[in-house]
DRENPA-924730 format. One record per residue: residue in three letters; x, y, z of N, C-alpha, C, O in turn; residue number from 1. Coordinates in pm, 1 decimal. Atoms other than C-alpha are relative to their C-alpha. Example, Ala and Ser with C-alpha at 12.3 -4.5 7.8 and 13.67 -1.06 7.14 Angstrom:
! DRENPA-924730
SITE resn       nX       nY       nZ      caX      caY      caZ       cX       cY       cZ       oX       oY       oZ resi
SITE  ala     89.0   -119.0      0.0   1230.0   -450.0    780.0     90.0    120.0      0.0    193.6    118.1     66.5    1
SITE  ser    -82.0   -119.0     -6.0   1367.0   -106.0    714.0    -77.0    109.0     73.0    -26.1    219.8     89.9    2
//
This chain:
! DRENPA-924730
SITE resn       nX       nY       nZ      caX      caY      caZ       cX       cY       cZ       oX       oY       oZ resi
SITE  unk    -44.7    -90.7   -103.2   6522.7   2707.9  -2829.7     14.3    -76.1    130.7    -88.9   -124.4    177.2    1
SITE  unk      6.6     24.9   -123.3   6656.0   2588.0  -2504.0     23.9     93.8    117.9    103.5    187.0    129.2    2
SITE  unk      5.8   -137.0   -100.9   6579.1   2766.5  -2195.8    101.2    -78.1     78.8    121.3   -199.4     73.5    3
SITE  unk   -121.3    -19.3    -76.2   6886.6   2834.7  -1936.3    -69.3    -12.0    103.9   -181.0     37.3    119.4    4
SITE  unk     58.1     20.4   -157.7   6831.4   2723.2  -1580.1     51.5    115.6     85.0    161.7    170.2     90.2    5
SITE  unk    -40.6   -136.6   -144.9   6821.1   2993.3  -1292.1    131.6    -73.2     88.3    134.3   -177.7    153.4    6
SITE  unk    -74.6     13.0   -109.6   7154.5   3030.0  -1127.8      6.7     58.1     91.9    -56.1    164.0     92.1    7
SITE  unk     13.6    -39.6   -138.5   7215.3   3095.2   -789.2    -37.5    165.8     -5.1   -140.3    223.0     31.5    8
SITE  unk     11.1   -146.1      9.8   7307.4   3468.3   -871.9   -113.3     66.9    -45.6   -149.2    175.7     -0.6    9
SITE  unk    128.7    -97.0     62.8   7000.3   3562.6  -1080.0   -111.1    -28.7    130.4   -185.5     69.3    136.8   10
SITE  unk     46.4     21.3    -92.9   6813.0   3425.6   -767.1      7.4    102.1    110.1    -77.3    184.6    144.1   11
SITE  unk    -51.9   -121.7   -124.8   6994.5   3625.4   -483.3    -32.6    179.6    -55.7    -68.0    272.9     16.4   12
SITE  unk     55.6   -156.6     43.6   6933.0   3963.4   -731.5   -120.2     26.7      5.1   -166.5    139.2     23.7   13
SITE  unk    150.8    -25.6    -26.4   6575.5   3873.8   -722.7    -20.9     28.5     87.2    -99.1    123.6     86.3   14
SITE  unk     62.5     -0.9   -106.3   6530.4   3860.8   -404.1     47.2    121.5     70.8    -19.8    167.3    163.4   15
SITE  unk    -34.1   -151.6    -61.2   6755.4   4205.1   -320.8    -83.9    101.0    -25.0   -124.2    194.5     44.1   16
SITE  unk    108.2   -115.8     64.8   6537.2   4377.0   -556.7    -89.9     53.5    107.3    -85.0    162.7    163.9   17
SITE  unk    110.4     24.1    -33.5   6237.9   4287.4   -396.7     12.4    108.6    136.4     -6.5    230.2    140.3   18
SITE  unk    -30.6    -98.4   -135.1   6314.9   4411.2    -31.7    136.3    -15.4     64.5    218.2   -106.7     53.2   19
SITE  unk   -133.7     15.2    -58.3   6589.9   4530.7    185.4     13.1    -65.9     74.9    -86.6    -62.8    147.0   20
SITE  unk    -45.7     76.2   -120.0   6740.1   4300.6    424.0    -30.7     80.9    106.6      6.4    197.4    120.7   21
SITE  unk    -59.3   -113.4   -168.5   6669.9   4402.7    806.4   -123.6     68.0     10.8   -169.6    104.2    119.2   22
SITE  unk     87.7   -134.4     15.3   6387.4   4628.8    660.8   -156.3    -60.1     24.3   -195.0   -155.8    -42.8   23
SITE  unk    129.3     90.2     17.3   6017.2   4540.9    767.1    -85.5     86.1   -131.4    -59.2    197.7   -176.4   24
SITE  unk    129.9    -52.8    127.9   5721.5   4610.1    477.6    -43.6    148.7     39.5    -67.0    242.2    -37.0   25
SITE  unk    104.4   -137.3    -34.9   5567.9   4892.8    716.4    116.3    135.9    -38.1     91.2    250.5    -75.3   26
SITE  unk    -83.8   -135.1    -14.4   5916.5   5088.0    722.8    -28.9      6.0   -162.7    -67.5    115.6   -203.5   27
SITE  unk    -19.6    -75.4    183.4   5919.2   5080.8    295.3   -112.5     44.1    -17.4   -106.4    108.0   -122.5   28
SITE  unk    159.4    -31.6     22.7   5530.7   5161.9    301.8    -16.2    152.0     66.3   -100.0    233.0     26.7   29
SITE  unk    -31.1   -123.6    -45.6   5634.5   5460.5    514.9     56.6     78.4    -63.3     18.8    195.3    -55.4   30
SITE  unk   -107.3    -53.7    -10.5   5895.6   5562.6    386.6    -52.7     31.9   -213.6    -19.1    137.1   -267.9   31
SITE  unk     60.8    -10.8     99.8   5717.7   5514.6      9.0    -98.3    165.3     -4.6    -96.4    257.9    -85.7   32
SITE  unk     92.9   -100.8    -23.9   5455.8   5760.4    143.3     61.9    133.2    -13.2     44.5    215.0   -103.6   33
SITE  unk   -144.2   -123.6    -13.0   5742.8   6026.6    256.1    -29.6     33.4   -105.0   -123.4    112.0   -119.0   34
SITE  unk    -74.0    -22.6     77.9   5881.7   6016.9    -72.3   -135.1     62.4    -55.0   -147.8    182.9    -33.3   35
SITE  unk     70.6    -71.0     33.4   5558.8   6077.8   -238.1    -79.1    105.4     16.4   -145.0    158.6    -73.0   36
SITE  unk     47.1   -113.8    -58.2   5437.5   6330.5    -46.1     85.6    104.5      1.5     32.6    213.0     25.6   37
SITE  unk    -95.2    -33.4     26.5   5763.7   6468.1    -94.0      4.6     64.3   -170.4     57.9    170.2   -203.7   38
SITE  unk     -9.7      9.3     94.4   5715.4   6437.7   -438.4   -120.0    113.2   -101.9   -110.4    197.1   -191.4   39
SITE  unk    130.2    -95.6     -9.9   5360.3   6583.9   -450.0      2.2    123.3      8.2    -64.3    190.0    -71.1   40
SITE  unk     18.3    -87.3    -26.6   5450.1   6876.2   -280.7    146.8    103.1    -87.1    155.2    225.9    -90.3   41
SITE  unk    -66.2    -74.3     77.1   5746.9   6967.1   -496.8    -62.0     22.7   -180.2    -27.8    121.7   -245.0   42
SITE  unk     95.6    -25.9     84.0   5502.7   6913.6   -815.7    -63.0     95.8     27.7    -34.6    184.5    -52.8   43
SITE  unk     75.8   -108.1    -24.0   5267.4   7160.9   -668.6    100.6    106.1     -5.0     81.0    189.1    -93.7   44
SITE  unk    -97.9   -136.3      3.7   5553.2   7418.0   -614.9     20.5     42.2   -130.6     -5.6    153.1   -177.4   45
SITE  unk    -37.0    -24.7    170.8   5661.7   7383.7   -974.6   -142.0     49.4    -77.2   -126.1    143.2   -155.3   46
SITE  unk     68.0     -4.4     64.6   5304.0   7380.6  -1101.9    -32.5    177.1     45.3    -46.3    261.9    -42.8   47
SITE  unk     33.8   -135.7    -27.2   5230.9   7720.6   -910.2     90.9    128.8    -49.6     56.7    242.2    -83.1   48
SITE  unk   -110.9    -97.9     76.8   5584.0   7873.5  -1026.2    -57.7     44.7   -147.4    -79.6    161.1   -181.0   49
SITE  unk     31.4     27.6    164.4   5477.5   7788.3  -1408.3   -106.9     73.7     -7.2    -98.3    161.0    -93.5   50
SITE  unk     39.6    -53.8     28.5   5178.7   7912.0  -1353.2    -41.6    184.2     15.4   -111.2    254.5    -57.8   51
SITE  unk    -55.7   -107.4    -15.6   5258.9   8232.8  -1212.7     81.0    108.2    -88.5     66.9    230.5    -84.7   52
SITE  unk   -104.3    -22.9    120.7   5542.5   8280.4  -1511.5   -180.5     48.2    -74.6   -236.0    158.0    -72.6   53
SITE  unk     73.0    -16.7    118.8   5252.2   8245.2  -1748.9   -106.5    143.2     28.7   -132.3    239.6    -43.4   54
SITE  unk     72.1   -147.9    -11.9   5026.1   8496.6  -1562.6     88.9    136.9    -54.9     65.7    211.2   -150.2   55
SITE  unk    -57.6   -115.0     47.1   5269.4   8749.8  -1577.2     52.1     51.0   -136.6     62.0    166.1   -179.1   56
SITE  unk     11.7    -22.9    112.0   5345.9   8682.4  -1892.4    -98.6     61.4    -60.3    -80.7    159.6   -132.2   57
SITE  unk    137.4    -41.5    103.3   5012.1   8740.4  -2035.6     -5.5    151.9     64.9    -44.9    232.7    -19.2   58
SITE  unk     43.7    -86.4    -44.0   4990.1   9033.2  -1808.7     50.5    118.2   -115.6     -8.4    196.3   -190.3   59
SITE  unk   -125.9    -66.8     94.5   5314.8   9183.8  -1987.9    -70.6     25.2   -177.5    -92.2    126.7   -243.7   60
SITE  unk     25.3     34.5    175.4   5204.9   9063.5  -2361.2   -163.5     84.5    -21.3   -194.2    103.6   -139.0   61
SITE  unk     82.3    -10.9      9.8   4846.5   9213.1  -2272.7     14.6    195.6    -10.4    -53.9    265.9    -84.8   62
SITE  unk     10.1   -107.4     35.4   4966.1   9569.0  -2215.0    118.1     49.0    -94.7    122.5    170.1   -116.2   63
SITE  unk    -49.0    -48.1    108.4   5249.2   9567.7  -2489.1   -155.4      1.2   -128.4   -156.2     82.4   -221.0   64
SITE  unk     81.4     21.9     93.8   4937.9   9481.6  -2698.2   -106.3    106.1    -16.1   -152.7    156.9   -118.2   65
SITE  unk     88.8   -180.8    -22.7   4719.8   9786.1  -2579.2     65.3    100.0    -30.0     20.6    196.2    -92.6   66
SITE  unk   -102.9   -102.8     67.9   4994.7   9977.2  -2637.9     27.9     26.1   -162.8     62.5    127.8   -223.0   67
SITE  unk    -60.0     -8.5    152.8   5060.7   9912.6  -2986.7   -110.9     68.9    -69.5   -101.3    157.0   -155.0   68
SITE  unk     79.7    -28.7    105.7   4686.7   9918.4  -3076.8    -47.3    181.6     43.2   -112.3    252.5    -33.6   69
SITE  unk      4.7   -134.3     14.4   4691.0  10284.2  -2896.4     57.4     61.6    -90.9     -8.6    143.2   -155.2   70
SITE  unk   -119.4    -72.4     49.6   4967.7  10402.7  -3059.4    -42.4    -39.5   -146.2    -15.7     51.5   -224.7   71
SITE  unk     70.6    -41.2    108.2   4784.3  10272.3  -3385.3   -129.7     80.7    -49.8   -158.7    130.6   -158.5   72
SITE  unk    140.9   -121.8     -8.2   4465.0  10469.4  -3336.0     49.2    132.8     17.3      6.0    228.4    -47.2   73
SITE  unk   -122.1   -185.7     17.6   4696.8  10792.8  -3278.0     40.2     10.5   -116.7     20.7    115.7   -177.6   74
SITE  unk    -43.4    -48.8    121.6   4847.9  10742.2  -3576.8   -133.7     15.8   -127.2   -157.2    106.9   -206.6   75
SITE  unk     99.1    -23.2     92.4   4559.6  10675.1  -3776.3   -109.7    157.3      7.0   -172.1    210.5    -84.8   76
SITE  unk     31.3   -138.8     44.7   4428.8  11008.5  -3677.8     52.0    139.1    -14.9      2.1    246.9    -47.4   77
SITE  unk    -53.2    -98.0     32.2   4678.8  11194.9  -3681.4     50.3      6.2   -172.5    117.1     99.2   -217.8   78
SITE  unk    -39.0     86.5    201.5   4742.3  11050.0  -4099.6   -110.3    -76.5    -36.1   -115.0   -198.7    -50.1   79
SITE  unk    124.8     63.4     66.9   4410.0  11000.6  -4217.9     32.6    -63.6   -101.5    104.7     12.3   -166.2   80
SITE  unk    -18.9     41.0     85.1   4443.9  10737.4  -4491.7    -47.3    174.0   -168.7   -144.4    248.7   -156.8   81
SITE  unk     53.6    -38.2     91.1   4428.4  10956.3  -4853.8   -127.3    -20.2    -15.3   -197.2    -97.1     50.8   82
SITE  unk    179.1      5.6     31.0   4086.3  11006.7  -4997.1     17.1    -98.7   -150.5    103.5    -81.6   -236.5   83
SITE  unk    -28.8     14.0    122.3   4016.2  10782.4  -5270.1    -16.2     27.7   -114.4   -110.3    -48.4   -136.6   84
SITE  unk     68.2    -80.4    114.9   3958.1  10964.9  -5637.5   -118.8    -91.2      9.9   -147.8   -202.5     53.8   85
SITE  unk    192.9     -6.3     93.3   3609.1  10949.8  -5763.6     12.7   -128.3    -92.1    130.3   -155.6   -116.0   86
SITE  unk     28.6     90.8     80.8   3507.9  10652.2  -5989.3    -72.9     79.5   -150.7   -162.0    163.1   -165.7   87
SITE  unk     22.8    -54.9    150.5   3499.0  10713.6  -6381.9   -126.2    -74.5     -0.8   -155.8   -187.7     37.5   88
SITE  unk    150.7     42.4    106.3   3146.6  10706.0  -6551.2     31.8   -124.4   -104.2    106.2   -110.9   -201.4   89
SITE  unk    -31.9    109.9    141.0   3148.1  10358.1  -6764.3    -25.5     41.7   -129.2   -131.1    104.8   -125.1   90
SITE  unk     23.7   -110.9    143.6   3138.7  10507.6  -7140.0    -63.9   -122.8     -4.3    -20.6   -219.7     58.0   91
SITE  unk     54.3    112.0      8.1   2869.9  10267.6  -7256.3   -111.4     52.5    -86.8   -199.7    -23.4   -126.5   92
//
């Protein structure tokens, strides 16, 4: 395997990467912060939406669910299950 020598260009991309021209460290360290705080506070928004959804959900799913099991205790007394016959004597 022979390794390829760094040309100029892969050089000059390194070094754009790295930082902007013009720009000192404190402004990207600022400006880093921003963003994440930025970032932070639209996470929290979302996390409070989501969990909001889910409350109400459950709220919803909690009284279709009371509902049903009323509406099965009504029926069950208004339609008592049959009685079941008597049990035969074993001939023995």
């Amino acid at each position: 395997m022979s390794k390829t020598p760094l040309n100029e260009t892969s050089l000059q991309e390194t070094s754009l990467n790295k930082a902007p021209a013009g720009r000192s460290s404190k402004e990207s360290v600022t400006e880093k912060r921003l963003r994440a705080a930025a970032e932070g506070k639209s996470a929290m928004a979302e996390r409070a939406a989501r969990e909001a959804f889910v409350a109400q959900n459950t709220i919803r799913l909690r009284a279709l669910r009371l509902a049903k099991e009323a509406a099965d205790r009504a029926a069950r007394l208004d339609n008592p299950p049959p009685a079941k016959p008597a049990k035969r004597a074993a001939k023995g």
